[in-house]
C-alpha positions in Angstrom: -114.7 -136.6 123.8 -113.4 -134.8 120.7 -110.2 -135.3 119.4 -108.4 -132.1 121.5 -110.0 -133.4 124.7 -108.2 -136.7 124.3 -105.0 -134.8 123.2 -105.0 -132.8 126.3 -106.0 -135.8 128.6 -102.8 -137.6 126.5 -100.2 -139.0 129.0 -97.2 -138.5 126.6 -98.3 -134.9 126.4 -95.3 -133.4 126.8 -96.1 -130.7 129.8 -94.0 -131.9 132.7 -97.1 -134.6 134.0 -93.9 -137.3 134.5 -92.7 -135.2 137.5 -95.6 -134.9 139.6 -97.3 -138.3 141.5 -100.7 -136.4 141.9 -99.9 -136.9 146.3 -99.0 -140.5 145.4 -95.5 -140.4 146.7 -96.4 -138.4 149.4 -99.1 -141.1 150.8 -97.0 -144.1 150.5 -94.5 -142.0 152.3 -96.6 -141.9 155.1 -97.7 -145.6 155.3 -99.9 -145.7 152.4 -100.7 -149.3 151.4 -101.4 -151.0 147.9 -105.1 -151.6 149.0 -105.4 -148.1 149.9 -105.0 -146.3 146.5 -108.4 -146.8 145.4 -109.5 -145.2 148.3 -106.8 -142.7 148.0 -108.0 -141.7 144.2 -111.6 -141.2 145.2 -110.9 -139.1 148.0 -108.8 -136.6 145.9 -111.7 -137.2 143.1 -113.9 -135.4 145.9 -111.9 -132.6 147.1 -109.0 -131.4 145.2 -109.4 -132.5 141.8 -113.2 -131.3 142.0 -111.8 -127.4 143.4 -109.1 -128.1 140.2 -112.1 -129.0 137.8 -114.2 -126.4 139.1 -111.8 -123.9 138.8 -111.1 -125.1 135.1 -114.4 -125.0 134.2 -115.3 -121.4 135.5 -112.1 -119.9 134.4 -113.0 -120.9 130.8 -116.4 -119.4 131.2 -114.4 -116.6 132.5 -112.3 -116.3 129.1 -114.8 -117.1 126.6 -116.7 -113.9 128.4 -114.7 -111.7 129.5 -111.4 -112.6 128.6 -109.7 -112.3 132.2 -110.0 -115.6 134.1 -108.4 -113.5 137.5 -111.2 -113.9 139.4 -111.2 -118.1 138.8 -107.8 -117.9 140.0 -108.3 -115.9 143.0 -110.7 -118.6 144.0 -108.9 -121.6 143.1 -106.2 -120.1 145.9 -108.7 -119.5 148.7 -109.8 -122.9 148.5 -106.0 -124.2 148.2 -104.3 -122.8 151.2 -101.0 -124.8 151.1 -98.6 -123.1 149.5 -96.7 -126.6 148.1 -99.4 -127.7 146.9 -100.1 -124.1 144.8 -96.9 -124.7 143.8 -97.0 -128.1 142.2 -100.0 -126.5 140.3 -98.1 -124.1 139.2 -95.2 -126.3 138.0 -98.1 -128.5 135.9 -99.2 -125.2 134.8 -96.0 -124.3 133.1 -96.0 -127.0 130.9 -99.6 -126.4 129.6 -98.0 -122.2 129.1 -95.4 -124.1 127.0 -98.0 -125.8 124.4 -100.0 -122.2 124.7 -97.3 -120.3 123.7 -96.3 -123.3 120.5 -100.1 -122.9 119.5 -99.5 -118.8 119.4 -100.9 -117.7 122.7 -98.5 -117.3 124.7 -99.6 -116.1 128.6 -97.5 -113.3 130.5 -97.1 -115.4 134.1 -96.9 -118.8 135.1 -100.4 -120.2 136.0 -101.4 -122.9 138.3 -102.7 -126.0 135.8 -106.6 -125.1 136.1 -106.5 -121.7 134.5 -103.3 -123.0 132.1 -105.9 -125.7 130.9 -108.6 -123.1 130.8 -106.9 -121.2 128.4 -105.9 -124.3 126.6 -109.9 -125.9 126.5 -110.5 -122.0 125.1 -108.1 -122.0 122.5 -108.9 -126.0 121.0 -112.9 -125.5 121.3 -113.1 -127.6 124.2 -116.5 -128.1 126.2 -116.5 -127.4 129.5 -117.4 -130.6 130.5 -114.8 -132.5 128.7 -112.0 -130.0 130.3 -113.3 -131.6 133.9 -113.0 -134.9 132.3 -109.9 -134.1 131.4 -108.8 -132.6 134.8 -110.2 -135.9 136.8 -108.3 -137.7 134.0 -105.0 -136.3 134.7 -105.2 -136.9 138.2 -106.2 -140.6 138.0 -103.9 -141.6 135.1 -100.7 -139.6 137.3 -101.6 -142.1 141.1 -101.5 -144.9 138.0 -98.8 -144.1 136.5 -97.0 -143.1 139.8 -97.7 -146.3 141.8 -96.2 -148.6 139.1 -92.9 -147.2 140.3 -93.4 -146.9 144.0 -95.3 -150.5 144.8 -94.9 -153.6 143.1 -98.0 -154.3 141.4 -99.6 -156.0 137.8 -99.9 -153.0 136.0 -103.5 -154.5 135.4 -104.2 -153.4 138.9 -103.9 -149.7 137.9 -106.5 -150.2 134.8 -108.5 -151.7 137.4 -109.0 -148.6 140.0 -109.0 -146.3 136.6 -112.2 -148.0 135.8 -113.7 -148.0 139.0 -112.4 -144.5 139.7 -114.6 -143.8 136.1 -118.3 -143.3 138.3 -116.8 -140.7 140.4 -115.2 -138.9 137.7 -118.4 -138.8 135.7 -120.0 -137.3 138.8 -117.8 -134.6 139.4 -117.7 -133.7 135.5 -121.7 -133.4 136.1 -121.4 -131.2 139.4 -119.2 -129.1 138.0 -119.1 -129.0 134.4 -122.4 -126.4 134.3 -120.4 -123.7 136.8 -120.0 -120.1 135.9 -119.4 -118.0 139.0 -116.2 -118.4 141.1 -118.2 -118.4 143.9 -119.8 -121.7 142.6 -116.4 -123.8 142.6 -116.2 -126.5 145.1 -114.6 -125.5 148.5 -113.5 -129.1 149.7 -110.1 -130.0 151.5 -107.8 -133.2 152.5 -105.9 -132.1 155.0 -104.1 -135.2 155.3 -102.9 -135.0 152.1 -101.8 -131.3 152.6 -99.7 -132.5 155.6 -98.4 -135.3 153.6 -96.9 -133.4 150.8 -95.6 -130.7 153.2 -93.4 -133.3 154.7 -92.6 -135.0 151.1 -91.3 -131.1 150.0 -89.0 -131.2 152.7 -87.5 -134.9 151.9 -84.4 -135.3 149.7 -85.6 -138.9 149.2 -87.9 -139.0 146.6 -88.9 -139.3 142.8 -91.4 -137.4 142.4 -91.6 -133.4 142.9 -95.0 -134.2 144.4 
């Protein structure tokens, strides 16, 4: 990865990551176990984090061609119904607006993180395949990051299921990272997940936005 990849795929990257536990919270919410995490992770690798990474990748394609990644966008929304989970996109997305509009280019509405990043991978020189990496990244590092303050575990545990998580990440980078139509992107759901974070939005008990 080149040195802007691993910038963007940085956890101290200031862009509002902290807040979010990736469906984490959620999950253990609703009887989510320890053991279960890895399983968790590779399930969200398969579905929503490959629409995410799809989306990424063809919304770049979109602005290096054409300059208007709309029709990415309109998309990435078909194939993410729920409207709480748009919406913690969006929040992500914010924070990646922020470092756009440090590095000069600033965008004129708040975008979910796929397009945000898009723009972002555009404006660094970043390959298309390293902004999936990046997308799968983020996802991974935020369950690891989140579950060391909702389960008592050796923080070792979460390098572990990083590493293991590292196969399926390659192989979504690889399905996706070659994509250039919006019709291409993945169309995969986890409706449990969905349902999960709909009840975690309505919950005043929580530390994590979602």
């Amino acid at each position: 990865m080149s040195s802007m990849s691993l910038l963007l795929a940085d956890g101290r990257l200031p862009v509002g990551g902290h807040t979010q536990s990736a469906g984490l919270e959620p999950a253990v919410q609703a009887g989510l176990s320890r053991e279960e995490v890895p399983g968790l992770l590779l399930a969200r690798l398969r579905t929503t984090v490959a629409v995410d990474a799809g989306a990424a990748v063809v919304a770049l394609h979109l602005v290096r061609s054409t300059g208007d990644p709309a029709p990415a966008l309109r998309a990435w929304e078909a194939r993410t119904p729920s409207d709480v989970v748009r919406r913690a996109q969006v929040e992500l997305g914010r924070g990646y607006g922020r470092l756009l509009a440090r590095l000069g280019e600033p965008v004129d509405r708040a975008l979910p993180r796929p397009i945000a990043l898009a723009y972002l991978a555009f404006r660094l020189e970043v390959g298309s395949d390293d902004l999936a990496r990046v997308v799968c990244h983020d996802e991974v590092q935020s369950v690891c990051a989140a579950a060391l303050k909702l389960l008592p575990l050796d923080p070792l545990d979460t390098v572990g299921w990083a590493l293991d998580a590292a196969p399926e990440v390659e192989r979504v980078v690889k399905a996706v990272a070659g994509l250039t139509d919006p019709d291409q992107i993945p169309a995969a759901t986890a409706p449990a997940g969905e349902l999960w974070q709909h009840a975690h939005a309505r919950t005043t008990r929580r530390l994590f936005r979602a």
